[in-house]
N, C-alpha and C positions, 0 to 999 in steps of 0.2 A: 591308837586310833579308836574311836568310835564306831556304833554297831551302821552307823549308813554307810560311813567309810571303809568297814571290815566288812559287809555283803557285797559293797559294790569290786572294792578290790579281789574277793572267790568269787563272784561272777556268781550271785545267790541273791535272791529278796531277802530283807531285813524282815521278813517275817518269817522264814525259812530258822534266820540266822535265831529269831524268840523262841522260836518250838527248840531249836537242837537245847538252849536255855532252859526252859519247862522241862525234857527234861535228862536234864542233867548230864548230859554232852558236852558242852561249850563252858567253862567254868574261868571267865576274864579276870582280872584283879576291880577292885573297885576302888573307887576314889571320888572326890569331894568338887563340883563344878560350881564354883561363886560361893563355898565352901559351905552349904548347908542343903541341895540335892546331890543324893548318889546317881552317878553312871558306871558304864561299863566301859573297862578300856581294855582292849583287845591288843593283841601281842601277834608275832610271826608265828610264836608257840600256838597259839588258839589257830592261826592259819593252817600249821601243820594238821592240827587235829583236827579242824575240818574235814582237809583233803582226805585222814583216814577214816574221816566218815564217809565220805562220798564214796571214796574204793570200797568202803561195808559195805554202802549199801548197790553198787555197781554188782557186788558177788553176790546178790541176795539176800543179807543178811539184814536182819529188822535190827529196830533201833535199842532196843532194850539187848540185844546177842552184843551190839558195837558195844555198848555200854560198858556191859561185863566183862567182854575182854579187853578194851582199854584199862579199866579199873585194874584188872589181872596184871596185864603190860608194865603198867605203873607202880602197882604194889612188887614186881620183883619174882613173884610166882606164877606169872600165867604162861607161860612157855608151854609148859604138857597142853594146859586147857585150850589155848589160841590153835596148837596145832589139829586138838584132836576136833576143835569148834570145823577150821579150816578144812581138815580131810572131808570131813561129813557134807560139807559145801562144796565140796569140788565133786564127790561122788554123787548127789542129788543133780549137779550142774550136767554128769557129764551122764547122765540117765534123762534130765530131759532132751541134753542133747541128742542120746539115740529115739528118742517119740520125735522130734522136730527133722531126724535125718529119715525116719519112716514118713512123717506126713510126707515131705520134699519129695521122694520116692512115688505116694502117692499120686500126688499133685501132676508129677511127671508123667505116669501114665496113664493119668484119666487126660491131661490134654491130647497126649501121645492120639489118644483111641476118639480121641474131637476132632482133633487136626485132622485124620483120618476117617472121618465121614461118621463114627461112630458104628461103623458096624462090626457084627460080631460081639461078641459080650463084652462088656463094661469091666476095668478092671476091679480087682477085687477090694472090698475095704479094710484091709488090714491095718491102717490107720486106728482104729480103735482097738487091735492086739496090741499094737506098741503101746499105746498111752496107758490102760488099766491092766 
């Protein structure tokens, strides 16, 4: 399939689909259309590796981290690297998750103390311990 057909089919712009291309994510076979312009023809395998970019970048991970450990993946040696890439992204994730369960916290009861006419003192902002 071709690159309008291969974004339309991942549910992605064909400009999406040129950047993972730039750079050097998305690696199609090439071949010869009217046998003297190159195109790119895209494969299920290019689908797959899509999708493991998207899960990259769904966990945070920037495009040059995906890069790297696809490359790893595929060279046979990135087993150590990808897990220890991963743990590091799962512990950053689950550190802003306690800043995002403090803000919630917040948020709860400063309405708490609205709903409530506002009197008495304003709860406190601990909101900015959790984050820095």
């Amino acid at each position: 399939m071709w690159i309008a057909e291969f974004a339309r089919r991942a549910g992605v712009k064909p400009t999406t689909v040129r950047h993972y291309l730039r750079e050097g994510l998305l690696s199609p076979r090439t071949g010869l259309a009217g046998g003297s312009r190159p195109y790119l023809e895209f494969t299920e395998a290019d689908m797959r590796r899509l999708s493991a970019i998207q899960a990259g970048q769904a966990l945070g991970l920037s495009l040059p981290e995906i890069k790297l450990l696809i490359g790893e993946r595929h060279s046979g040696s990135g087993h150590a690297r990808m897990l220890k890439a991963l743990t590091a992204q799962r512990d950053t994730l689950r550190g802003r998750a306690l800043a995002l369960q403090a803000m919630l916290a917040f948020l709860d009861r400063k309405i708490a103390w609205l709903e409530a006419g506002a009197k008495g003192p304003p709860p406190s902002h601990a909101v900015t311990q959790a984050i820095g």
